[in-house]
Every structure is written in C-alpha cells, then in structure tokens.
C-alpha positions in Angstrom: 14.2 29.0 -4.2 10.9 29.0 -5.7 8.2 27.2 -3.5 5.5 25.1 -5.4 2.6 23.2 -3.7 3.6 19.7 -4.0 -0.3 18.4 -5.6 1.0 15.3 -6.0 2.4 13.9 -2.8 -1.2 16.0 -1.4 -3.0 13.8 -4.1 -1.1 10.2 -3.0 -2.0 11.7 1.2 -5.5 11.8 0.4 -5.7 9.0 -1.1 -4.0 7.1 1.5 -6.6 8.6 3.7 -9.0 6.8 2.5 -7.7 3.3 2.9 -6.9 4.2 6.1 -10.5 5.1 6.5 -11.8 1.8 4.4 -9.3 -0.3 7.0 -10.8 1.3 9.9 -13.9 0.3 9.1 -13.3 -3.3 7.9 -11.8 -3.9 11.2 -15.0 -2.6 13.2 -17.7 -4.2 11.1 -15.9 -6.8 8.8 -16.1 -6.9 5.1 -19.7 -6.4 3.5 -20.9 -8.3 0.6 -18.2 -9.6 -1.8 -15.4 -6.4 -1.3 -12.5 -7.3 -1.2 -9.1 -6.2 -1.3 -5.3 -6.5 -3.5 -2.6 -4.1 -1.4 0.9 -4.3 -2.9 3.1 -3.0 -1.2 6.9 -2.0 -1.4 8.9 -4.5 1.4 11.6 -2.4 1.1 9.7 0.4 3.3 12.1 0.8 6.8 8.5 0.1 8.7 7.4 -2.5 6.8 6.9 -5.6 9.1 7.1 -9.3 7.9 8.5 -12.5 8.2 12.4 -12.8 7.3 10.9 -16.0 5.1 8.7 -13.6 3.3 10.9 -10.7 3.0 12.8 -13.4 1.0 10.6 -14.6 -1.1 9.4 -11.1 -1.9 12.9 -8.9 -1.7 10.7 -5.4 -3.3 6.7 -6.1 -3.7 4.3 -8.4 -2.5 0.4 -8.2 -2.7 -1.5 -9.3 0.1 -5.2 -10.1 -0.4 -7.9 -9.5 2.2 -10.7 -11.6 1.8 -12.1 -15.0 3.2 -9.4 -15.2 6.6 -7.5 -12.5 8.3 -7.3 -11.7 11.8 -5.7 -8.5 14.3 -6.6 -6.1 11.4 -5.5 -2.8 13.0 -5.3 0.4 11.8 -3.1 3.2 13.0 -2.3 6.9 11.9 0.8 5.4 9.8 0.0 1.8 9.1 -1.8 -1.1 9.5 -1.1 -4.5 11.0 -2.8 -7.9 9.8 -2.3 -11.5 10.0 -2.8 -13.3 6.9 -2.7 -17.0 6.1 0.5 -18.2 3.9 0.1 -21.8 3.2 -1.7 -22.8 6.7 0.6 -20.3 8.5 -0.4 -17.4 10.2 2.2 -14.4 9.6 1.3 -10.9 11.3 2.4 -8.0 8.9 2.8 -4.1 9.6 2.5 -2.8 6.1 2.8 1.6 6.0 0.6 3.4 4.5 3.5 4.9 2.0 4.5 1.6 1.2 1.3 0.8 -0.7 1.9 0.8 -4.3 -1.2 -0.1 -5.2 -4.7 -0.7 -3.7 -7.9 -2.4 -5.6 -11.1 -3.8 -4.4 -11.8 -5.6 -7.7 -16.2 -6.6 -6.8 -17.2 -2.5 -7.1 -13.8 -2.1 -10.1 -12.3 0.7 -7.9 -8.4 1.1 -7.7 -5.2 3.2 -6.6 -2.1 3.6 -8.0 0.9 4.9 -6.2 4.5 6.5 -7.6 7.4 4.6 -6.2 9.1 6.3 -3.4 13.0 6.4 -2.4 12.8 6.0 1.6 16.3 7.5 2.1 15.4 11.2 0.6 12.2 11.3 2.1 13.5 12.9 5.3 15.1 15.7 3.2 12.1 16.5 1.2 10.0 19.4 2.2 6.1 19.7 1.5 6.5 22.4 -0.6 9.6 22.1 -3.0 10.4 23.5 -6.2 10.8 20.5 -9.0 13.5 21.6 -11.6 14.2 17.9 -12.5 11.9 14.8 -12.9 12.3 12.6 -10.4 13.5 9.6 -10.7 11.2 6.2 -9.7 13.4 2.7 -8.6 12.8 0.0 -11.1 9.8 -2.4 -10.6 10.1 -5.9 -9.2 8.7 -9.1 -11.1 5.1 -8.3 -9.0 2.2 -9.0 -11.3 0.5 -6.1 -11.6 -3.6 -6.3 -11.2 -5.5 -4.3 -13.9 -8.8 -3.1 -13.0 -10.1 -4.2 -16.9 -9.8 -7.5 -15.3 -12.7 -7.2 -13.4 -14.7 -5.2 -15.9 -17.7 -6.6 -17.5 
C-alpha cells in the first residue's frame, strides 16, 4: 500500500485548533466588541450532547449562535460545552470539535467550512492512507447555510 499524507484531515485539525483556541479565550475574557459566532454542527456525532427535544427538531444539523446570553462555555481538548437559551430555556450542549460543519464570526467576515464525516469509519481510518477512490460525503440536511457574502459590505 502506498502511504500519502492525508493534507486534508491535517488542514480540517488545524483549523479546528483554532476554534478551540478562539473558545478558550471567549470563555476567559468574554466576547470583545461585536464578534460573534454561527457553529453548525452535525447532531448525528456519537459525542454530540443535547436535549432529546432538540435532537428532534434537528435529527442532522443545527447552528447554534453565540452572542448576547450563553453561560458554562467550556472548552476541552475534544469539545466544548455551552448552555444556550432556546425560547426562555436553558439547554447545556456538548458539541465536538469534528462535529463542526461550519464556523463563522460574521462582524470581522471570517469563516470555516468543514467536509462531512462518516463517524462509523472513522476508527478504521489511518492518518496516513492512500485515496484510490473519492470519498463519499452523507447528504446535507434542510440547515440554512450562512454565506460569508452576507455580511460583506
């Protein structure tokens, strides 16, 4: 087998890395000046934490937004945990890192796009493997989809 660095699951590590870094500090010194944030993330992710109501209503993607009220944002090595307000009630949620699909803080127009994952090969993957065949991605829920041009001026 011929072994090929994998730049794009590198690419989407880094990447992650930074929100993780971007959460961190948000919960030490709170959001600064009008930042803001959309994360979509996949609910289908095993580690993905959330209310059965919610998990429900939003059976593949939701996007959270954190801006104006959120409380116990915590940030670990793999995820993050939040409570967020959904119609005057307060719903913790453990949201992966590899679940995020998508990450924009529309006030500075910056923004992250992530492939779809399938959880259940992800343990038989290697770091380095040798692609012979596209991969497939899972078919997108009925999420709306934020564009950055949006927010342009």
């Amino acid at each position: 087998m011929t072994r090929s660095i994998d730049y794009g699951n590198l690419m989407h590590d880094a990447m992650r890395g930074l929100i993780q870094t971007v959460l961190r500090d948000i919960a030490a010194n709170g959001l600064p000046g009008e930042h803001h944030f959309f994360i979509t993330f996949d609910t289908r992710h095993p580690d993905a934490e959330l209310a059965d109501w919610l998990r429900e209503r939003y059976p593949e993607e939701m996007t959270i937004v954190i801006q104006h009220w959120y409380d116990n944002l915590e940030v670990g090595e793999d995820e993050f945990s939040i409570t967020l307000n959904f119609g005057n009630s307060p719903e913790p949620l453990v949201v992966p890192f590899d679940a995020i699909t998508t990450f924009v803080d529309p006030s500075v127009e910056f923004g992250l796009r992530f492939e779809t994952q399938d959880y259940e090969d992800d343990e038989e993957e290697d770091d380095f493997e040798d692609e012979d065949e596209p991969e497939e991605t899972a078919p997108r829920g009925e999420a709306e989809v934020v564009s950055l041009d949006k927010f342009r001026k």
